[in-house]
N, C-alpha and C positions, 0 to 999 in steps of 0.2 A: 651082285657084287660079292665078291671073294671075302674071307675076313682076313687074308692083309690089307685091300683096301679098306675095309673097315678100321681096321689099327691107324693104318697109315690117314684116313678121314680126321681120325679121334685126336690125334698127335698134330694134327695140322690146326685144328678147334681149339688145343689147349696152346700152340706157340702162335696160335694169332697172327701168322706166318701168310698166311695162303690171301689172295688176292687174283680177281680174275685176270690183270694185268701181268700179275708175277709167274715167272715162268718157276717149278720148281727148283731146287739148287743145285740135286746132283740129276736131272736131267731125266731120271728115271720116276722119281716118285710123284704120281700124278698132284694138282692142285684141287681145292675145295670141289670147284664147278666140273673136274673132271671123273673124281672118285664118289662122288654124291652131288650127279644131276639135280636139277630143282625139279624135274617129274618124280624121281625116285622121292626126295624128300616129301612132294605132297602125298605120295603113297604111305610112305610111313606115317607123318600126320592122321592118315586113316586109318590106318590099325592101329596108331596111338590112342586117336579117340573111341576108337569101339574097345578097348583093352582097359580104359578106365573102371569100368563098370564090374570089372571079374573079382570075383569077392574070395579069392585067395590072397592075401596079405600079401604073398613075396609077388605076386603078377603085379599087384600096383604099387611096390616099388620097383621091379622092373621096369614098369612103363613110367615111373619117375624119372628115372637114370634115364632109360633111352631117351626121354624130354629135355631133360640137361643138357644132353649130351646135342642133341637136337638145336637147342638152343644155342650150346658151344658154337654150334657149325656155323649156323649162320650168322651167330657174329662176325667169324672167323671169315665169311664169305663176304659180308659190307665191307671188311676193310675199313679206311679212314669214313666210308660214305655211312658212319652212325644212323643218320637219317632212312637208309634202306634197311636197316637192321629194326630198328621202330615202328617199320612199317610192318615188317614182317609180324612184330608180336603185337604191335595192335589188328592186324587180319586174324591173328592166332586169338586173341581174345575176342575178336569178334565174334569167330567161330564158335567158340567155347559157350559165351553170352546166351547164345540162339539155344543151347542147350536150357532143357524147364529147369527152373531150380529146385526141383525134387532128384534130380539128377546128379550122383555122390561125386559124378566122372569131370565135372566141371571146377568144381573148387579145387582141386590139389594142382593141376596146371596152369589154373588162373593165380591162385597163390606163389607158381613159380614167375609166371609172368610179372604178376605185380611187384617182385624185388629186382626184377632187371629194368621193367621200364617205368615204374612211380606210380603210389599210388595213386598219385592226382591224375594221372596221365587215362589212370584207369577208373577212376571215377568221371571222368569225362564223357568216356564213352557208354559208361551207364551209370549214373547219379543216385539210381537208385539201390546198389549193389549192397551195399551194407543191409540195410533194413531187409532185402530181399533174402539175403546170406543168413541172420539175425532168425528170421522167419523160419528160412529150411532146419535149423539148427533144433527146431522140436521135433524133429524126425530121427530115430535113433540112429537109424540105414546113414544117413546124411550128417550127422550130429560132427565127427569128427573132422570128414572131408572142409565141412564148413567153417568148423574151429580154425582151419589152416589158416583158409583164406583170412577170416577175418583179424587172427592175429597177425599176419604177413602185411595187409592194409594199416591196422592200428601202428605196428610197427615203424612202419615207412613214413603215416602222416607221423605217428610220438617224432620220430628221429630227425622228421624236418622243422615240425616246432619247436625242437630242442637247440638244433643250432637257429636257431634264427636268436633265443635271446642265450645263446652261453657265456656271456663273459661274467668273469670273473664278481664283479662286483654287483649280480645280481642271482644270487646263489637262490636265495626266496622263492625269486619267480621260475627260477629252474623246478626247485620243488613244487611250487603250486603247479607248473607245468605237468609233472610225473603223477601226481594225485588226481589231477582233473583226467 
């Protein structure tokens, strides 16, 4: 893949435009499934996951970005079918999961996963992830990667217990909320 097509991938992922049905607009610039194959993306998923592990700072945010970016896409590729997009990042976290959790490369993309698909979504699939998460965190190598995830979880359950009691006239239990 060229990096116009790459641009032209990146710009199709941010306007949420592309759809296997949709034909491009001006006739020229190709769609999701044609400028990033779903073989090409499982390839990059593999040198995503072997690239977690490189202990130069800017490689593991680059393979942050390229995981966004990642993630972009195939939203950008379900389309209204939400449900294929879910699917995707729960195989994506499955993936990850299988990884030991002494493994630093695990936390920073499951932490991306878990703000797009919930964290209940992803406590599902492994129940025990926090205490697991919790655990690796006495590991210095691990200590950070695993900070993510676990504030990215606590995040996502805080913000759903929060709207659940916000109204107005129970301000209390909003604080007892943020304390507990």
């Amino acid at each position: 893949m060229c990096i116009r097509d790459r641009v032209r991938v990146k710009a199709l992922a941010r306007n949420k435009k592309a759809t296997k049905s949709e034909a491009p607009p001006d006739g020229d610039a190709p769609g999701v499934d044609d400028a990033f194959p779903t073989a090409t993306r499982d390839r990059v998923c593999d040198i995503l996951w072997a690239n977690w592990e490189d202990p130069l700072a800017q490689t593991a945010k680059e393979t942050l970005l390229s995981f966004e970016t990642l993630l972009d896409v195939e939203e950008a590729r379900a389309g209204e079918q939400k449900r294929r997009f879910e699917t995707f990042l729960e195989d994506a976290a499955s993936s990850l999961l299988r990884k030991d959790a002494s493994c630093k490369g695990r936390y920073v993309p499951l932490a991306a996963v878990a703000r797009r698909l919930g964290a209940r979504r992803l406590l599902t699939l492994a129940p025990d992830l926090l205490t697991a998460t919790l655990r690796a965190m006495r590991d210095d190598s691990v200590c950070t990667a695993a900070g993510a995830l676990a504030a990215a979880v606590s995040q996502s359950l805080l913000w759903l217990s929060l709207i659940h009691i916000s109204e107005p006239t129970r301000l209390r239990r909003i604080s007892y909320a943020v304390v507990c």
